[in-house]
N, C-alpha and C positions, 0 to 999 in steps of 0.2 A: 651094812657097809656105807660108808660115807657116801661115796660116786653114788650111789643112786637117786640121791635129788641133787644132781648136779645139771649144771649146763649138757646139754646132750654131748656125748663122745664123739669125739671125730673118727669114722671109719670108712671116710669115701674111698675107694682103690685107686685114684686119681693123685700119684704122692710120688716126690721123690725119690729116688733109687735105692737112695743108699738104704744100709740096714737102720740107720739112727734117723728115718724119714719124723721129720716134726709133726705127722700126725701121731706114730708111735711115741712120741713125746709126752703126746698129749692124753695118751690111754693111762687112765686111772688103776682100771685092773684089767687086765687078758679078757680076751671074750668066754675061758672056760670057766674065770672068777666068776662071773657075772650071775650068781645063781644057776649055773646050769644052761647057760644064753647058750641058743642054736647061734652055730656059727654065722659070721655077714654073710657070706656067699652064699648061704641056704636059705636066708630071710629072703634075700633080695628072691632067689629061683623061686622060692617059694608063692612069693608076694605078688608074681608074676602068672602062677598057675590057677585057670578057670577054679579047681575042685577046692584052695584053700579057705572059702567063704569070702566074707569082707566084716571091717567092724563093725558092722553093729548085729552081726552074730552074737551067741554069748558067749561063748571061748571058743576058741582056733586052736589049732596046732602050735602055733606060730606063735602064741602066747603063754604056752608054757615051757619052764625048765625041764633040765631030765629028773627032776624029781616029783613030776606032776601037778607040783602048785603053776599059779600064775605068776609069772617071775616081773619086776618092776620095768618102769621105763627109761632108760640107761643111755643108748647111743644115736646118734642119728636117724638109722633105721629104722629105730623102736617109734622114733616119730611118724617117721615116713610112711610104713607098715602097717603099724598096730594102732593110731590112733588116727588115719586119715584114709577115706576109702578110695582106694583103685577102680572103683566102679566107674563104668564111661557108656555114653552111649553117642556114638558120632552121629546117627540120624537126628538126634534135638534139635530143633530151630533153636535161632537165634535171634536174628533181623525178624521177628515178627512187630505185628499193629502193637500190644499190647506193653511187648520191650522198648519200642519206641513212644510209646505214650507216657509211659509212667520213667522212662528214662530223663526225658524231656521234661516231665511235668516235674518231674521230683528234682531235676537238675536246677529247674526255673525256683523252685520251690525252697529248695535249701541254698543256693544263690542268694534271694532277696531276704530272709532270712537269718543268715549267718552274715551278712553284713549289716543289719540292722543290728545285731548282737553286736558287734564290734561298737558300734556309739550306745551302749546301753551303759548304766552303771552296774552293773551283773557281772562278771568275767564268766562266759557260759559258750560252748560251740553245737554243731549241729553236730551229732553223733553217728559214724558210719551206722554202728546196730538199732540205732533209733530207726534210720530209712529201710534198715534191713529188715526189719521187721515191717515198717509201714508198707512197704513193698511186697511182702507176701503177702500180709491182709488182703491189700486192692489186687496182686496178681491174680488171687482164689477167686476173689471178685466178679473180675472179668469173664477168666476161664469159665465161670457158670452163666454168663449172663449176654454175654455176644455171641452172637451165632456163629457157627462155626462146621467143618464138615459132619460134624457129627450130630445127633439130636441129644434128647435129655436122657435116652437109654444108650447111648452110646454108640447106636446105628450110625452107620457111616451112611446120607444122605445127600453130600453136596461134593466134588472133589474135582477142584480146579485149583490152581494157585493163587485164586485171590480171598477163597475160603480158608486156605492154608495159612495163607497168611495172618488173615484176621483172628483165627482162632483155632489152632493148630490143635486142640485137644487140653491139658490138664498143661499149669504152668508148671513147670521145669525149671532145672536148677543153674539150666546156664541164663535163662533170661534173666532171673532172679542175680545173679552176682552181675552179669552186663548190667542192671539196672542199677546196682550196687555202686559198684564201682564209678560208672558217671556222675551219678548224683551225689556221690561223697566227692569225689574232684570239684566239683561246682560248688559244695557247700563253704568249702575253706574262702575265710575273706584273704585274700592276696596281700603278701608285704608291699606291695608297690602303693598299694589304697595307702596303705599311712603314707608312704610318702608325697602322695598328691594331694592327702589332706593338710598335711601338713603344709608346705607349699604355700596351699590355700590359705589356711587360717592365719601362717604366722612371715611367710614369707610374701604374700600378694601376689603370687607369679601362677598361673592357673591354665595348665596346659590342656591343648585344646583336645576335643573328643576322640581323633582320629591319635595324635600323639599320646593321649594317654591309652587306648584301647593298644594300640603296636605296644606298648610296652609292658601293658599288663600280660597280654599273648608272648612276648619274647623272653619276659623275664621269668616266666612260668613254666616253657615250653623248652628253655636251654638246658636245663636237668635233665629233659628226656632222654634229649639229645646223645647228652655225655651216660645215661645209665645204660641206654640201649646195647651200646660199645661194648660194658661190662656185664651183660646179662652170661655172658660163659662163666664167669667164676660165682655169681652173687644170685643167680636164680636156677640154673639145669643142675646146681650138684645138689647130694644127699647132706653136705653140711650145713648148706645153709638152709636154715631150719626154719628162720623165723618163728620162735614159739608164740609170739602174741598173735599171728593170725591163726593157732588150733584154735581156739575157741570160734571164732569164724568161721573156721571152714567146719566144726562141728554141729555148727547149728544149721548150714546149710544143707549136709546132709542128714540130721534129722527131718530137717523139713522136707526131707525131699525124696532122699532115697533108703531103700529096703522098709518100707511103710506094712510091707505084710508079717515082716519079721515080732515076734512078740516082744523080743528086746527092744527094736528101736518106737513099739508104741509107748512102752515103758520109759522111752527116755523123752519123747512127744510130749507125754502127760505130765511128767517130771520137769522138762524145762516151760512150760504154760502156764504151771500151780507153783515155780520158784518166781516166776517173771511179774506174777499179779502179786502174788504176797509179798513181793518186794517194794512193788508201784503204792500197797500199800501201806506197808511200814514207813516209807520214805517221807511218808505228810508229818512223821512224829516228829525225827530231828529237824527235819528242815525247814517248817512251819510250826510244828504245837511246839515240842520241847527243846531247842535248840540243845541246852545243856548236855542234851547227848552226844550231842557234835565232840564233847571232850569232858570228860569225867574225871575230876583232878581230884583223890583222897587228900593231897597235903595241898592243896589250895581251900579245898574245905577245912580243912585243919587249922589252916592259915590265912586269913584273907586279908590279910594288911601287912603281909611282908612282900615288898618289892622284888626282892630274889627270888621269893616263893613263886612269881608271879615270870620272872624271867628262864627260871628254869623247869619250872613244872604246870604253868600256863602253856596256852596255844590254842584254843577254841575263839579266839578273836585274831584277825590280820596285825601279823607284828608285836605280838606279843609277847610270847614264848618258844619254847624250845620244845614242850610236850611230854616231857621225858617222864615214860611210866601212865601218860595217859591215856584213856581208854575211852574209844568213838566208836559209837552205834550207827554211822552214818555213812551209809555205802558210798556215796558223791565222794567220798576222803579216801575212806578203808580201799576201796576196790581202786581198778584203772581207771573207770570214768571212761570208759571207751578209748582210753590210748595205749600205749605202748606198754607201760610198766602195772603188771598188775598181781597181786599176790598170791593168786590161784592158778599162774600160768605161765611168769615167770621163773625162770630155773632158780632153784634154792642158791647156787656160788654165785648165782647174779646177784641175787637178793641182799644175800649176806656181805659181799663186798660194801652192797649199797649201803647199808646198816652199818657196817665198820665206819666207815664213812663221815657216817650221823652222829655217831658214837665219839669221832674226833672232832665232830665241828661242835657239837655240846662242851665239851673240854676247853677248845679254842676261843671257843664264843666267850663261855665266863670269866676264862682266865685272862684274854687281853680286855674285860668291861673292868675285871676287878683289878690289875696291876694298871690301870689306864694309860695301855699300850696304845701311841696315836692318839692320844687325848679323848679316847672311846667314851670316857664318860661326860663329855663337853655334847656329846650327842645323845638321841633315842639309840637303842640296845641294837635295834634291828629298823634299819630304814633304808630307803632306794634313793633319797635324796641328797643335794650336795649342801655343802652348811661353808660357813665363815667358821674361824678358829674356836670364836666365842658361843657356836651353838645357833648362830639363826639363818635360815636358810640363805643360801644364796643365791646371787640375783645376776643367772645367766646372760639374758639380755643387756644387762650395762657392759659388759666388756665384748659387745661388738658393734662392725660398722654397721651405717645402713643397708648395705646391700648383705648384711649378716656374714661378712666374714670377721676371722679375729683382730681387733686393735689393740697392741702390744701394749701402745702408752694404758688405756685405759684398764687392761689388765695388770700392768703394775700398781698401778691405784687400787684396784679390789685386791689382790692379793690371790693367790690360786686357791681353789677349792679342798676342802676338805671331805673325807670319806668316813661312815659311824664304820667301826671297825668291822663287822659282819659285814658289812658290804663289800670292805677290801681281800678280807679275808676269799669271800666268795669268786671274786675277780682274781687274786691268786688263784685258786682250784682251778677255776675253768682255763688258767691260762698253763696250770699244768699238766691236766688234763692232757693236752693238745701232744709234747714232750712223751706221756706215757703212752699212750694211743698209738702214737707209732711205733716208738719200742717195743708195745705189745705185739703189736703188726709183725714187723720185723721177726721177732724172735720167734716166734708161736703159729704163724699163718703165710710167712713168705715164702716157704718152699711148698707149701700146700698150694697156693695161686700160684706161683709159676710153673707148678707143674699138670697145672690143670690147662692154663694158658698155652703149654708150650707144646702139651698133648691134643688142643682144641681140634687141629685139624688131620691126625693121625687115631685117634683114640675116639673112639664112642663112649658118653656118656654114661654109666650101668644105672644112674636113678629109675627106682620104678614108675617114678611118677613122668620125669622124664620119657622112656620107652615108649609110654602108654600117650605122650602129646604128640611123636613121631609121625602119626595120620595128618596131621594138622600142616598147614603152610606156615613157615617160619619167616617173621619179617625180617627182608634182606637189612643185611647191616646199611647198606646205601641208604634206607629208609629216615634210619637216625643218623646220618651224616648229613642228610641232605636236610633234614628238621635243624640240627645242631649249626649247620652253616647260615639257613637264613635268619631263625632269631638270632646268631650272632650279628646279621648284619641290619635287622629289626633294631636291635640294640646301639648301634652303634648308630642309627640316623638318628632315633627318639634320644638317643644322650645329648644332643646338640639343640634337638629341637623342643627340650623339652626344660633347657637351661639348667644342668643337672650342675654343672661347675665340675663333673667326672672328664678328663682327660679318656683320649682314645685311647691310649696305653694303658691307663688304669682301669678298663676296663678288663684288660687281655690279662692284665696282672693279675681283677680279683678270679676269672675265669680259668687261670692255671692252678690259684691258690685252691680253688674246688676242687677239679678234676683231679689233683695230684688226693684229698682228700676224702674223695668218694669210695675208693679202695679198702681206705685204712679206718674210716667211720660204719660202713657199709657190713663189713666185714664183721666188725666186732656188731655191731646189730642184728645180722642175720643167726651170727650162733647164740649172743647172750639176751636177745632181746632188749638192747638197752642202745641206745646211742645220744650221748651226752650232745647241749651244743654248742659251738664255736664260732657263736655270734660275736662274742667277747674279742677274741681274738681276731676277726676279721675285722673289726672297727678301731679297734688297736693297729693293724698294719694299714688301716688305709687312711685312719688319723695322721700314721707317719709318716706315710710317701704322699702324702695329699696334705699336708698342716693347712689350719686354720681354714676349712669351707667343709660347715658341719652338712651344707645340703651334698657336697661330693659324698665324703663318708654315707649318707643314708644311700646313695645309689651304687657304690661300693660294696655295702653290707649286702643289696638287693641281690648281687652277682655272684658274689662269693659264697656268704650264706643262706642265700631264699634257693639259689639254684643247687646247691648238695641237696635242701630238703624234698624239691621237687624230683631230684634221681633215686633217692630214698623212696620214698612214695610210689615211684612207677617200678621202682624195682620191688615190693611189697608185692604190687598188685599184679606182677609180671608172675611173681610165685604165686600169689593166689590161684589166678587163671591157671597156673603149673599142676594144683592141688586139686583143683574143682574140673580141671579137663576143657576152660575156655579156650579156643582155637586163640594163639597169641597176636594173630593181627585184630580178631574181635576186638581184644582188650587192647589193644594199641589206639584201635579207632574209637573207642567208647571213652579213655581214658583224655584222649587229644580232644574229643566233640566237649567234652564236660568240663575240661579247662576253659575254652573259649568263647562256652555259656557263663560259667561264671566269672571272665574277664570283663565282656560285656553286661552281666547286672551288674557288677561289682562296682563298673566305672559308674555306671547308671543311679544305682543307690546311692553310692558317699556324693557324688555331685549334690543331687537333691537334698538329703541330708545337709550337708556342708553349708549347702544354702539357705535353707530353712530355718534350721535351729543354729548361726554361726555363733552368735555372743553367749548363748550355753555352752556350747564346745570349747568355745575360750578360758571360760569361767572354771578356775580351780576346784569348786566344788562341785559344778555341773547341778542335773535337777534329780530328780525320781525316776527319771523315764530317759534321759540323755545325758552323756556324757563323753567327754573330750579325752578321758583318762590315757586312753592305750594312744591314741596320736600324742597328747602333751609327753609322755615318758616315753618314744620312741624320739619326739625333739626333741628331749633334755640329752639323752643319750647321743645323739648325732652331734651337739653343741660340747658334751664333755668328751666324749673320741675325738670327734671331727676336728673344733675349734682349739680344745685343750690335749687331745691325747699326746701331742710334742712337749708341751710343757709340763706334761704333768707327770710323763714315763721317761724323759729324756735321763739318760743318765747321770747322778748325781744328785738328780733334785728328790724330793720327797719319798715319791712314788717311782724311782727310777730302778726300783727291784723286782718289782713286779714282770717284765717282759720277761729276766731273766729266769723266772720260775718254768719256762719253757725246756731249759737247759736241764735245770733242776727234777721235771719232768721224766724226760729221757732216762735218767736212773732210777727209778722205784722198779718196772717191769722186771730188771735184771736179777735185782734179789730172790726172788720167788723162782724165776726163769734156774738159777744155777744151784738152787736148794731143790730143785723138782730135780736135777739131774745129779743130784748127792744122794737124795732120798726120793726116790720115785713112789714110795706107798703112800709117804705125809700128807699125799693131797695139796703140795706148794703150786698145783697147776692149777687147782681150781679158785686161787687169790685171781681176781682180776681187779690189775692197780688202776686202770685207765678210771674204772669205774668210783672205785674208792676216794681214789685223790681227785675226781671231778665231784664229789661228793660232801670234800670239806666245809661247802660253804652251802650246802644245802637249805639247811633251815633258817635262808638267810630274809625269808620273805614268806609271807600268807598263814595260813592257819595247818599248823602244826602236831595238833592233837592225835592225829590219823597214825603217829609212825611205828608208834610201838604195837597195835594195835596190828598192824599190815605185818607188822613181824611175826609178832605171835601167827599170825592168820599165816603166814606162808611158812611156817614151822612144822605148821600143821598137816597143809593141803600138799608143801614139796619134799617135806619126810616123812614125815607117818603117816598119810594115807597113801605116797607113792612106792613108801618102804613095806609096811604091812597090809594096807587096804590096797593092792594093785588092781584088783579085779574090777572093786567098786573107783579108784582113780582111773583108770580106762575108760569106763562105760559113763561118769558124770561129773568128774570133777571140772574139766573144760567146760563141758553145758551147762551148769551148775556156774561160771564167771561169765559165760554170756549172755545166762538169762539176768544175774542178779544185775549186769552193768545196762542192759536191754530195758526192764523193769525200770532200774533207776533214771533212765535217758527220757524214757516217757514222760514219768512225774515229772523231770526238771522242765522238761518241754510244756506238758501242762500248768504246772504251778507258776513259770515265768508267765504266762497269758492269763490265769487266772487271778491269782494274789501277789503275783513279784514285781508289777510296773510293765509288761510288755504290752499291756491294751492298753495304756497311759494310765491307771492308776491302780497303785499299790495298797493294801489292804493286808494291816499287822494285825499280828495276831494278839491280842492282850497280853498285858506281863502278867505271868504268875510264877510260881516258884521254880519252875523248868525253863521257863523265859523272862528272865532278871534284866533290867536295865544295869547295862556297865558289862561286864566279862561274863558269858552265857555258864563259864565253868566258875564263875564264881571268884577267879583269881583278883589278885589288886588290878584298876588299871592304871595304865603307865601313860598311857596317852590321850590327847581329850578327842 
């Protein structure tokens, strides 16, 4: 049956009245379709009762139909359930020495580290599974080697509370994701760094230590603010699923719990011997043979045709489209440790995305080759802005000194031009936004209002929910009272920090959020996917702010850094949901780890900025530093901020683009009124937000990876979840956390090793796997 590697089913009992409740919209097939599916109401009793096991048994009750096979993984539930363990044990410390050592250390650690990435020429981040792993290593560590109540036999010989503390016995699963989770908050470089680097390098205005630290904290910490609010619909229900954290919370409880069990040493051993032989295979593409990175048969076939090279190239940046090519290179194929990954994402998520691909390849060739927009006046695929004639254009002449727009000297240069993948791209995302909602709307609006309107008359039924009920709930005041003062964090450092952001435009970009975090949130926690609406946020604050490109980058800061950061706490709000973290731990672990890595973050780019400034400047940067991600964050702020009025204003060139918004709003509907014509066709598991955010996809980077990730998730979300259920249960999630775990290490390695992270890089000789010019062999297009 189709549904079965689908998005998971919506069956939370949290739903509107009526008979036609739009979660029953949403059901693909009955629950007695479903192979035999034990009804919801039994899972959940079930899921709840001491005697039913937990997964990493080798089959449950709870895991077969009435026909005695193991029946697939289908709804909600089946996540909640069958692939996440209910096991809890409230007596675990938490606050011990060892969680605050390594939380700290590693927060300090992936802090100054992930902002040195950011000035690298590498595009590379610190890996939540990278620390996750390094963190159980040094936990195991500890736990054998600090004294503690107990001796080496396990006698209990010392027992006060300051033995307890220091070494409580064997490390555990809650200190292990407390550790987790701070130290991935701390590792992300903050979007306010570019802005202050920026600033720095190209504006001279260098805001002081104290104004930039409040605003790295406020502008990080406002997300929280606004998610906290929303944690009743977006983290306590059975819908929201989040599937890219199974893999995460799969490895935790490998590592951690039912160890006597035979199955879960079998998965112990399984995910240690995928993780190494991954760490090993990954020196081949990434350093001996790149060519694997992308395996092109008609590039090989062809090495001097241009087309060949535009549409079946992609193993170099900006090159091709990929289409049909085939990458041996986890770093591409897999998530990479983020959101979107082919062994974990839902197959209708997937496939949307691929439809997607499927029309931006189409798109792509057909406006280079009718030269739609003068597309062939430019490269095929570039991020750049150009003059009519094809040579780049030169930002800085059409503004004043103090870097706002001068009209006269913009009419002199003439407005800028877009290579047609660019535009294209900038369409999607700005339709995106239009479908998003509609999707919202139609598919998910009476399911959140009636969770909302049940919040304070109804209890929850999640299992995992019931089972955090021992725990102290942080009062809502907690995030009101967060959400008010980096608002008013925000609103001093705006003035003091010379942002050229108006105080109403700040309230402006912070409405544009909050009204957003619902409707992005939402589609993220069931499909695993949320597209971003960075684009659009600097489009509207280009428009109500013209001409002050440094407004728009503090505009973007608010509008879209803060959805990310309520995304992010809402992630880790479920995690701690999944793994049985008391949820003000993770409130407090998640807030401490922010404002570690506020302060390196301000600490590093300073230094940096200082040190190395006329490399940072410098377009092509060195080996070892690079200004890349701040210069194309100021190009971007200069074409929204400066130009976004002139360039989307209506009637002029570009003035169709905003209205793709509108355009938008109707693609959801189709699908939406054909699922209610023909409920079997599966028109519910089209998800358009995704698809048409998707047109402009392969509008940038190395491309070679996609079909590849297709194949691979054809694989892992229908035919091992459709016929291998048993063996998809017990390893397919571990089996994507080790390989992306594995692969996080090497990259971490090999950048210090041979990639320029200890200042010098060390290539590997060319030989017939590693060719000078295109690694797949294709023509190149660009020098």
């Amino acid at each position: 049956m189709a549904a079965i590697a689908t998005v998971p089913v919506l069956t939370s009992e949290k739903k509107a009245p009526s008979e036609d409740s739009i979660i029953d919209e949403k059901l693909s097939v009955s629950d007695n379709e479903v192979e035999g599916a034990v009804p919801i109401v039994d899972l959940k009793t079930a899921a709840l009762s001491d005697s039913v096991g937990d997964v990493y048994d080798n089959v449950r009750a709870i895991d077969l139909g009435k026909d005695g096979k193991e029946r697939p993984i289908v709804t909600d539930i089946d996540y909640a359930v069958r692939l996440i363990s209910l096991e809890d044990d409230p007596s675990l410390p938490i606050f011990t020495f060892r969680m605050w050592f390594l939380s700290l250390g590693l927060s300090c650690f992936g802090a100054i580290l992930g902002q040195i990435f950011y000035f690298r020429p590498q595009t590379i981040s610190v890996s939540q599974l990278f620390l996750q792993i390094f963190a159980y290593i040094i936990g195991q560590f500890m736990a054998e080697v600090i004294p503690g109540p107990f001796d080496n036999a396990r006698i209990r010989t010392r027992d006060n509370r300051f033995w307890r503390w220091l070494n409580p016995g064997p490390f555990n699963i809650k200190e292990h994701v407390a550790i987790t989770i701070m130290a991935s908050t701390a590792s992300d470089s903050a979007l306010a760094i570019s802005i202050f680097a920026a600033q720095d390098l190209y504006y001279h205005v260098r805001p002081n230590v104290a104004v930039g630290i409040f605003t790295l904290i406020g502008s990080q910490l406002i997300g929280y603010g606004l998610a906290g609010i929303m944690r009743v619909f977006l983290v306590y229900p059975t819908f929201a699923v989040y599937p890219q954290l199974v893999p995460t919370v799969q490895l935790f409880d490998t590592l951690h719990r039912g160890k006597s069990a035979l199955m879960q040493k079998r998965r112990m051993r399984f995910f240690w011997i995928t993780c190494i032989a991954i760490f090993v295979w990954e020196w081949i593409p990434e350093y001996i043979a790149p060519t694997l990175t992308g395996v092109s048969i008609f590039c090989l076939a062809n090495q001097k045709s241009a087309w060949f090279t535009r549409i079946f190239g992609g193993a170099a940046g900006n090159e091709g489209l990929g289409l049909f090519s085939l990458c041996f290179d986890w770093v591409y194929v897999g998530s990479g440790g983020s959101s979107i990954g082919s062994l974990f994402t839902p197959l209708s998520t997937q496939l949307s995305l691929y439809a997607g691909c499927l029309v931006c390849i189409v798109a792509f060739c057909a406006c280079y080759a009718r030269n739609v927009w003068h597309a062939q006046n430019f490269p095929f695929l570039t991020q750049l802005l150009f003059y009519e004639n094809g040579t780049q254009y030169d930002q800085l002449s059409i503004l004043n000194p103090d870097y706002t727009l001068n009209y006269d000297k913009l009419a002199e240069q003439g407005l800028p031009w877009y290579a047609a993948s660019q535009l294209l791209y900038k369409i999607s995302r700005t339709m995106y936004i239009g479908a998003a909602l509609m999707h919202f709307l139609l598919w998910h609006s009476k399911t959140v209002y009636g969770i909302i309107r049940d919040a304070w008359t109804k209890e929850e039924d999640d299992p995992h929910y019931q089972k955090m009920k021992i725990y102290k709930e942080v009062p809502w005041y907690w995030y009101a009272g967060m959400f008010l003062g980096t608002v008013a964090m925000a609103l001093a450092t705006c003035y003091t920090a010379k942002s050229q952001l108006p105080w109403w435009g700040l309230f402006v970009a912070l409405i544009f959020c909050t009204l957003f975090i619902p409707v992005v949130g939402t589609l993220n926690c069931t499909t695993g996917y949320a597209p971003s609406i960075e684009n659009l946020v600097q489009i509207i604050g280009g428009a109500i702010i013209p001409g002050k490109p440094v407004a728009n980058m503090y505009f973007t800061l608010y509008g879209y850094n803060s959805l990310g950061q309520a995304l992010n706490l809402l992630r880790d709000l479920k995690l701690g949901q999944y793994t049985k973290i008391p949820p003000r731990v993770t409130f407090t672990v998640q807030t401490i780890g922010t404002v570690i890595g506020a302060l390196l973050n301000f600490a590093i780019m300073r230094t940096i900025v200082t040190t190395h400034r006329e490399i940072l400047l410098d377009v092509q940067g060195s080996n070892i530093w690079s200004g890349q991600q701040v210069q194309s964050y100021n190009s971007d702020a200069i074409a929204w901020g400066a130009l976004g009025k002139p360039l989307y204003a209506t009637g002029t060139r570009y003035g169709f683009v905003p209205y793709m918004l509108i355009a938008g709003l109707g693609f959801p509907i189709i699908p939406w009124l054909a699922h209610r014509r023909w409920p079997k066709f599966g028109f519910n598991h089209v998800f358009t937000p995704i698809l048409v955010a998707e047109l402009g996809f392969l509008s940038v980077g190395i491309n070679s990876s996609v079909f590849t990730s297709f194949l691979l998730a054809i694989v892992s979300q229908w035919y091992l979840r459709k016929y291998r259920a048993t063996w998809f249960r017990k390893y397919n999630f571990l089996l994507s956390a080790a390989l992306d775990g594995g692969t996080q290490i090497m990259i971490f390695v090999y950048t210090f090793a041979v990639g320029g992270g200890s200042g010098k890089t060390t290539a590997f000789p060319t030989w017939a796997l590693n060719p000078v010019g295109n690694p797949d062999y294709c023509k190149r297009l660009t020098s």
